[in-house]
C-alpha positions in Angstrom: 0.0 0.0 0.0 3.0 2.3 0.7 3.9 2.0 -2.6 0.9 2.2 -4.2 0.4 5.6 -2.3 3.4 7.1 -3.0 2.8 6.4 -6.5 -0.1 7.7 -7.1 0.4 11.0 -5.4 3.5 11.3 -7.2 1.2 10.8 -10.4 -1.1 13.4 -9.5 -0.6 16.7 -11.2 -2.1 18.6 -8.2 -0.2 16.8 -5.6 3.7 16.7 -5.1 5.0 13.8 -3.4 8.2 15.0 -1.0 9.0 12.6 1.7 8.4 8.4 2.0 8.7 6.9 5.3 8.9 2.8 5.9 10.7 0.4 7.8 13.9 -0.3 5.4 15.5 2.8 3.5 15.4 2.1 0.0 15.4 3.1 -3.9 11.8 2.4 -5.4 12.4 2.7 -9.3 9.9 5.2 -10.4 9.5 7.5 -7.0 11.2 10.6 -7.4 12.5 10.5 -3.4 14.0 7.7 -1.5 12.6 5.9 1.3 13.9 6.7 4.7 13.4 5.0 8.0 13.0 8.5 10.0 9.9 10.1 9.9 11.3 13.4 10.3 12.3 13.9 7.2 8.6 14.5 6.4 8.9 17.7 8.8 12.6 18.5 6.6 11.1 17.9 3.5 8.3 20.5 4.1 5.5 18.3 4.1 1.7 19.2 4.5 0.0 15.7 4.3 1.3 12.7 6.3 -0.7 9.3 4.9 -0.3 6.3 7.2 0.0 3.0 6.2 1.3 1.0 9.5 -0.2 -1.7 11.5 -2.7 -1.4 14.9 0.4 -1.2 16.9 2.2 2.0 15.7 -0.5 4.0 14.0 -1.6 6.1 17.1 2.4 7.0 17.9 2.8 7.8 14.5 -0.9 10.2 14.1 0.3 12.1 17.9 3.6 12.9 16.4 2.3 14.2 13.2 0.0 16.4 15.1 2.3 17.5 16.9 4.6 18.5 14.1 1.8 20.4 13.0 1.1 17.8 9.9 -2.8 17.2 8.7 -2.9 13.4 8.6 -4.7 10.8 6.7 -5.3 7.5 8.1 -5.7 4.3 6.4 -4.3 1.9 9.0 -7.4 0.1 10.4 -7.9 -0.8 14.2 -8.5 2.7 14.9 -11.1 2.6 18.1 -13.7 4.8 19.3 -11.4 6.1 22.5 -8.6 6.6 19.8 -10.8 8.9 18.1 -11.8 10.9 21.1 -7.9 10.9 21.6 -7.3 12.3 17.8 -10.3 15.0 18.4 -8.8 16.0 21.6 -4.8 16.2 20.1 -6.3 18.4 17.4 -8.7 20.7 19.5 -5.5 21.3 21.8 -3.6 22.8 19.1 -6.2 25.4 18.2 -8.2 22.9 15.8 -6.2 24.6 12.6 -5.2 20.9 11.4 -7.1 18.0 9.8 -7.2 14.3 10.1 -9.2 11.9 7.9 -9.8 8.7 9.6 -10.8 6.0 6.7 -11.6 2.4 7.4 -11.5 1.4 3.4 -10.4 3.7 1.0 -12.7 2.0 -1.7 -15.8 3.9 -2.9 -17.5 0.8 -4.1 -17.2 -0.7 -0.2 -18.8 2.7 1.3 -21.6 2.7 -1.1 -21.9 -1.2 0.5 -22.1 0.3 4.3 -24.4 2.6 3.4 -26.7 0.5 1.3 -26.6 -2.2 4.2 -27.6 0.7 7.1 -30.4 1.4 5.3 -31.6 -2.1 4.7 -31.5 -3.2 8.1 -34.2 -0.5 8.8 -36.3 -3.0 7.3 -34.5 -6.3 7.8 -32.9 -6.2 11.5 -31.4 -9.6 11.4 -27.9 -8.8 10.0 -24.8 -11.0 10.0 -21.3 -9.7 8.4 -18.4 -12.1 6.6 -15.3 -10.3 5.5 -12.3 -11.5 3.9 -9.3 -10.4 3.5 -5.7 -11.7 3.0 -3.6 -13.6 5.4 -1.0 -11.0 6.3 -3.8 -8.5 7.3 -3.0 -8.0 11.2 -6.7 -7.5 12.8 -9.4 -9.1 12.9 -12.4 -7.7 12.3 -11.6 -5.6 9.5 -12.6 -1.5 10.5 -14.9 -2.2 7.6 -16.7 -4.7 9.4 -16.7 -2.6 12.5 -17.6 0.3 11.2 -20.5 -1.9 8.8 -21.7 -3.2 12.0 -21.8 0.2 14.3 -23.9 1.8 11.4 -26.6 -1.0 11.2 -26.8 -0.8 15.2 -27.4 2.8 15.1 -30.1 2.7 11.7 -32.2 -0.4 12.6 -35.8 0.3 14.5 -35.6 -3.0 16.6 -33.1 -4.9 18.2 -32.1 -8.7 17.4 -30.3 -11.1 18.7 -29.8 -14.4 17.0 -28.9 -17.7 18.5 -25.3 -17.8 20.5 -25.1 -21.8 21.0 -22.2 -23.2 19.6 -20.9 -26.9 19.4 -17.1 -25.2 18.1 -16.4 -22.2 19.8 -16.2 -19.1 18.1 -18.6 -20.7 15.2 -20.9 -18.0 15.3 -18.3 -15.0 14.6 -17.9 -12.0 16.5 -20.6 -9.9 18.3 -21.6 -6.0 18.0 -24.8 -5.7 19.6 -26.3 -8.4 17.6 -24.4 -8.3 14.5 -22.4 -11.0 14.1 -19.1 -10.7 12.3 -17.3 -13.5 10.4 -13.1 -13.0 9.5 -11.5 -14.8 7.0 -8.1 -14.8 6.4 -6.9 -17.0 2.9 -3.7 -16.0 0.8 -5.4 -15.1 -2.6 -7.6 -12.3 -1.0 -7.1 -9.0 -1.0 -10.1 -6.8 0.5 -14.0 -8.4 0.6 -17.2 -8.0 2.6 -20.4 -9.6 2.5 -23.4 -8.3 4.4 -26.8 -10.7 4.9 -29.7 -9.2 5.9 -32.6 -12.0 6.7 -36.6 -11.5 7.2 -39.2 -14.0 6.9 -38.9 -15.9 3.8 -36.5 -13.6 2.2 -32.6 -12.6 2.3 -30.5 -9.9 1.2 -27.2 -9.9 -0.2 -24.9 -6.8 0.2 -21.2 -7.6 -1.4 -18.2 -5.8 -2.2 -14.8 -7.1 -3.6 -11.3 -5.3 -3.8 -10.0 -7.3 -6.4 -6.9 -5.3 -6.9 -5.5 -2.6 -4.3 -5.5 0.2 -6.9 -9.2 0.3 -6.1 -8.1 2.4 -3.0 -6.0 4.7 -4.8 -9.1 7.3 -5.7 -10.3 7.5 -2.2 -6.8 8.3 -0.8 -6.7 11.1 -3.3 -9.6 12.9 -2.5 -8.8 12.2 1.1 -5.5 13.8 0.6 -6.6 16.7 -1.1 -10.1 17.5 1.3 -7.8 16.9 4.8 -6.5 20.2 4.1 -10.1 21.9 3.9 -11.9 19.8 6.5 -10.3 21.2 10.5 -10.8 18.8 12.8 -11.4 15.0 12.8 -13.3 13.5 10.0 -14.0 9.8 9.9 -15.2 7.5 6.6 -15.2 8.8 3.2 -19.1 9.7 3.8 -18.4 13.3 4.5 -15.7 13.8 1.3 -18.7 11.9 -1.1 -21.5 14.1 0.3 -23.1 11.1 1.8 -23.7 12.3 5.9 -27.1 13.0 5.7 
């Protein structure tokens, strides 16, 4: 994803690509700046955007030392929480609230359209279980899609439901957010895909969304890039950049 990134910023006639950040320095043929293992040499290379791509483990060191450098930040590393949100609001508010940072659980369009489509489904069809797939070196489990899938049909359904918990394996019956039940799979041969199943008397729905290829993210980091710099505060989702809060 870090290279993908850096590529297609670099691409993008309105955006100039000045500092890349990983674990190993290195020369990647076709970026016009080399990879350095110290993330200050975002702050010495005057950049305005900082876009991480890390694991669960780093990603909030990495977002409180880019506010504090002053940087607006775009965040695509999922296990983001709701207490590391109130966290992010709070960093931000302290310095003034001059800086942005964009929050994203999936970059692709096509899998926001799906969480929306899915809220407004289970107004209708409360019973609701979520299976997402993704590949096997993806490092949490649920996916912040899921999450974030599941948190949105709590809040839009008119009626609770609970389906049945017994199990003859444990952990058959996935994970549990208020009632939604979430499914992980983790295969080599994946990359990014979520299935939502709504079910009502005699009838189901069918919500799906497949990343078949990781440039499918490359758009939404774009415009995320481009609208941090607008949007003060914290923003969260891609709902707010596509018009799509109301």
């Amino acid at each position: 994803m870090g290279r993908l990134v850096s590529g297609a910023v670099a691409d993008d006639p309105e955006l100039e690509l000045v500092a890349a950040v990983a674990r190993f320095s290195a020369e990647i043929p076709g970026l016009p700046v080399r990879v350095s293992t110290d993330r200050h040499a975002l702050v010495d290379a005057g950049a305005r955007v900082v876009v991480d791509f890390t694991n669960p483990g780093v990603v909030m060191d990495n977002v409180r030392w880019a506010i504090e450098q002053g940087l607006d930040v775009v965040v695509g590393t999922t296990g983001i929480g709701p207490d590391d949100l109130e966290e992010i609001r709070s960093l931000v508010d302290a310095r003034g609230g001059g800086h942005g940072v964009v929050v994203v659980p999936n970059f692709a369009i096509g899998a926001v359209l799906m969480q929306r489509f899915a809220a407004e489904a289970s107004r209708f069809l409360p019973a609701v279980e979520i299976i997402e797939l993704h590949h096997d070196r993806k490092m949490d489990a649920p996916s912040g899609t899921a999450l974030a899938t599941a948190r949105a049909v709590v809040e839009s359904r008119n009626q609770p439901y609970r389906g049945p918990e017994e199990e003859s394996v444990k952990g058959s019956r996935g994970g549990d957010v208020e009632g939604v039940r979430i499914h992980s799979v983790r295969l080599p041969g994946l990359v990014a895909h979520q299935e939502v199943i709504l079910g009502g008397p005699g009838q189901t729905l069918s919500i799906r969304h497949d990343s078949l290829d990781r440039s499918g993210f490359m758009p939404g980091v774009l415009m995320a890039i481009k609208e941090v710099v607008k949007r003060p505060g914290l923003t969260v989702g891609l709902e707010p950049l596509l018009g799509l809060e109301g």
